[in-house]
N, C-alpha and C positions, 0 to 999 in steps of 0.2 A: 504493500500500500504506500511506504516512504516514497519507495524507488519509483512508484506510478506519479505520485502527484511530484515529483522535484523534476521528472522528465518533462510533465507538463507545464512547470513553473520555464524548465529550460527553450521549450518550444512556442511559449508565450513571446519571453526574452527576444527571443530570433525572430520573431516578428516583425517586434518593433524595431529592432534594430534597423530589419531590410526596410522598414517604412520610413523612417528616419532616413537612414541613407537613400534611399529611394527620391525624397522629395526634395532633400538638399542638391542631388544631384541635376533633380529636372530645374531647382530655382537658378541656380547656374548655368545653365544653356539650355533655360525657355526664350531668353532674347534672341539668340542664336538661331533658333529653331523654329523659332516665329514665322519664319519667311517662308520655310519650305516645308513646315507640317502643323498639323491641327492639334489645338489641345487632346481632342479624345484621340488620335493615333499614340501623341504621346505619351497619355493616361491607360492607355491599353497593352503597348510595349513593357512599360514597367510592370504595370501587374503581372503579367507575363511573365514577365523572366526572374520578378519575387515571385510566384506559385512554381516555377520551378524547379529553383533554388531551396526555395520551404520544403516539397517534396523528395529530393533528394536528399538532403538533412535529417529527414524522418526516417529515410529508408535504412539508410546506413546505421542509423540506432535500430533498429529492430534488427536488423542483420546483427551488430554485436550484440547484441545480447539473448539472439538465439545462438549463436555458435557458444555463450559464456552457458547457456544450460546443457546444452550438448554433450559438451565437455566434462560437466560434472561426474565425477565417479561415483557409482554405487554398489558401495562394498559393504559386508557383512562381515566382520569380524569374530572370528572364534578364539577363545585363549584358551592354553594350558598345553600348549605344546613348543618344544625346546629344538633347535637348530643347532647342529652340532659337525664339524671336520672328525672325520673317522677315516681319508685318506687322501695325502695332499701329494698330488703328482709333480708338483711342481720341483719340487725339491729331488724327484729322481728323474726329469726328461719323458713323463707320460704324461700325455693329456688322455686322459677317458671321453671316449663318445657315448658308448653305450655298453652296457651292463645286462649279464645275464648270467641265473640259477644255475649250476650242474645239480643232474638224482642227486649226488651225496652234498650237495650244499655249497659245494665251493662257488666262488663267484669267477665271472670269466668278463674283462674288462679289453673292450676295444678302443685300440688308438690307432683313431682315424686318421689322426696327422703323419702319424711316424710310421702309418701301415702295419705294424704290431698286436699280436693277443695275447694276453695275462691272464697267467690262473692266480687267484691269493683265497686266502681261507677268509669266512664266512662272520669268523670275529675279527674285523676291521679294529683297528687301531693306527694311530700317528706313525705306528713304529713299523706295521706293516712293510713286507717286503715281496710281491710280484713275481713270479716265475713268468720268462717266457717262455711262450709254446710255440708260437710259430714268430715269420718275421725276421727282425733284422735290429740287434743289438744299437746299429748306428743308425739306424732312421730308412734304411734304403726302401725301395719301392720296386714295383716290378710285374711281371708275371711268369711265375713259377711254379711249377706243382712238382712234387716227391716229397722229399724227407721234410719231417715240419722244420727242423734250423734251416736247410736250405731255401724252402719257399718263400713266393713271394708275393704282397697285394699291394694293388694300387688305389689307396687310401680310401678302406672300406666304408661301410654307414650305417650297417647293419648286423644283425648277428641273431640267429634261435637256435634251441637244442632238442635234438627228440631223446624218446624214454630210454633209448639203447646211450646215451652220452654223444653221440656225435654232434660235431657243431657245425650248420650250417650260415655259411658268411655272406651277406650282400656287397661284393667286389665291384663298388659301382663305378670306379673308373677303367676298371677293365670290362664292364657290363658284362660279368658272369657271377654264376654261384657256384662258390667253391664249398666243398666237403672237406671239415678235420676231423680225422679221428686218430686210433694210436699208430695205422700203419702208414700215416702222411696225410699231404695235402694234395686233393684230385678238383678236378670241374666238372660238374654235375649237366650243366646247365651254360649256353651260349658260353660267350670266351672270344670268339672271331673279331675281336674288334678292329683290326683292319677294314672291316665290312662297312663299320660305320655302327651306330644306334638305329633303332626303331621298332618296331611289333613286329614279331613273327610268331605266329604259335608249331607246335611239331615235334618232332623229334629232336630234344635237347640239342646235340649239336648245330641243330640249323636253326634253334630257338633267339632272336632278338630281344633284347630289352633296350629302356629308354637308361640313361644316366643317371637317372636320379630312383632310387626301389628300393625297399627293404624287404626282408623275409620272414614269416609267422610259422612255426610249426605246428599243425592241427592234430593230435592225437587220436581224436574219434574218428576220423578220415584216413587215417596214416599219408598225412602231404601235406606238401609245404608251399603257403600260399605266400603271394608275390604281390605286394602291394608297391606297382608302377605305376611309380607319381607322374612322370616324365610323359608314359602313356593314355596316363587316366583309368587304369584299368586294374583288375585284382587276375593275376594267372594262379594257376594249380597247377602244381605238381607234383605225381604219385610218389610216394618213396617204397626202398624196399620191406617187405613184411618183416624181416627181423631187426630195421630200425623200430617197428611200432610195437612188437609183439611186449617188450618188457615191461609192460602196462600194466598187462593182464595176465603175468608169470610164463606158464608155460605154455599160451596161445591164445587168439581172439575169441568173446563168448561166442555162444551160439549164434545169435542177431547178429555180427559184424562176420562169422563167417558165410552165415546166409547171402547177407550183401553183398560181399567179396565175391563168392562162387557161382551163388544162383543168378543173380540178378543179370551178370552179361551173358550166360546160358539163356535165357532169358529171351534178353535184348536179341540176341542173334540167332534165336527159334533155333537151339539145339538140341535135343532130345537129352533130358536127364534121369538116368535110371537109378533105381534103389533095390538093394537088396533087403530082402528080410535077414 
């Protein structure tokens, strides 16, 4: 209510001002003007271009002070919870991108800058110390698959694990997904980048991504889905059964074998027979 009526006290103001200067200006070169125009032309000009001027003055205050509510944040605050450093990379040459669970708890930290994976246990502390697992001690980059010291990635962005422990990597500047487990590092998935980016679905090798993707592992599906940003798009891809099976111990229940077996039996009208 202040802010309403002092805008209008403001808008009074400028009124009179333009009126003011408005008719000082016409008492000044009405003699002038005598000769070659009429009072009402000149009593019409003015008004004119003060309603103008009045209107444009107006607008521009409504303009600020919609963009000042706009602006305003609306936040809700919760208390009772504590912000704490439990592992600071800075002090060993690791920057962390992204973080993920292994089955026994360890934690698996990607550095996306230095192209490097770290395994470190579960109770974080200051004092923490990093194992690596794949990558390259000095930062180097690359594309390499074999032995996990030897390999190599060009500054991943991503990272999932399935139930059997293998980690599956989003290599987005090599636009592949590579596979780590204990007998090395391989590519699952695209890798040609020579080819260039873009969408291709298929047979992994002739598979394309965009540059920018990360990778989800979906357990009740056994596959690992492809969230490409680059293309807009979410891709699937099947994995093998003994990556999913250590879910469910010694094999899939009944209902996921059903799906698994029956269902492209099925799809592809093949006769399925049972014994008693």
């Amino acid at each position: 209510m202040a802010f309403q009526m002092g805008r209008n006290v403001l808008v009074l103001l400028f009124t009179i001002l333009l009126l003011f200067g408005g008719v000082c200006s016409v008492s000044a070169g009405v003699y002038s003007l005598s000769a070659t125009s009429s009072p009402t032309r000149i009593l019409n000009g003015f008004f004119s271009n003060a309603f103008s001027m009045l209107m444009k003055w107006i607008l521009s205050l409504k303009a600020t002070t919609k963009t000042a509510i706009s602006g305003r944040p609306m936040m809700k605050f919760e208390s009772g919870y504590t912000v704490e450093t439990v592992f600071d990379g800075s002090k060993l040459g690791i920057e962390p991108h992204s973080v993920e669970v292994l089955p026994n708890g360890d934690l698996l930290i990607l550095d996306s800058s230095n192209s490097n994976l770290y395994k470190i246990s579960s109770s974080l502390s200051l004092y923490s110390r990093p194992k690596l697992i794949t990558g390259s001690a000095d930062g180097y980059s690359g594309y390499v698959d074999g032995k996990l010291r030897e390999a190599r990635m060009n500054h991943p962005k991503g990272l999932t694990v399935d139930d059997g422990g293998n980690v599956y990597i989003a290599d987005t500047d090599n636009m592949s997904i590579r596979k780590i487990s204990d007998t090395g590092v391989t590519t699952i998935a695209g890798g040609k980048w020579s080819r260039g980016n873009g969408h291709l679905d298929g047979p992994s090798g002739d598979a394309k991504f965009s540059n920018d993707f990360d990778v989800v592992y979906i357990g009740s599906s056994c596959s690992l889905l492809v969230i490409d940003r680059g293309n807009k798009a979410i891709r699937e891809i099947q994995l093998h059964f003994d990556d999913c099976a250590h879910q469910y111990g010694s094999g899939f229940p009944l209902g996921k074998i059903y799906e698994i077996v029956l269902f492209p039996l099925v799809r592809s009208k093949v006769p399925f027979y049972t014994t008693d």
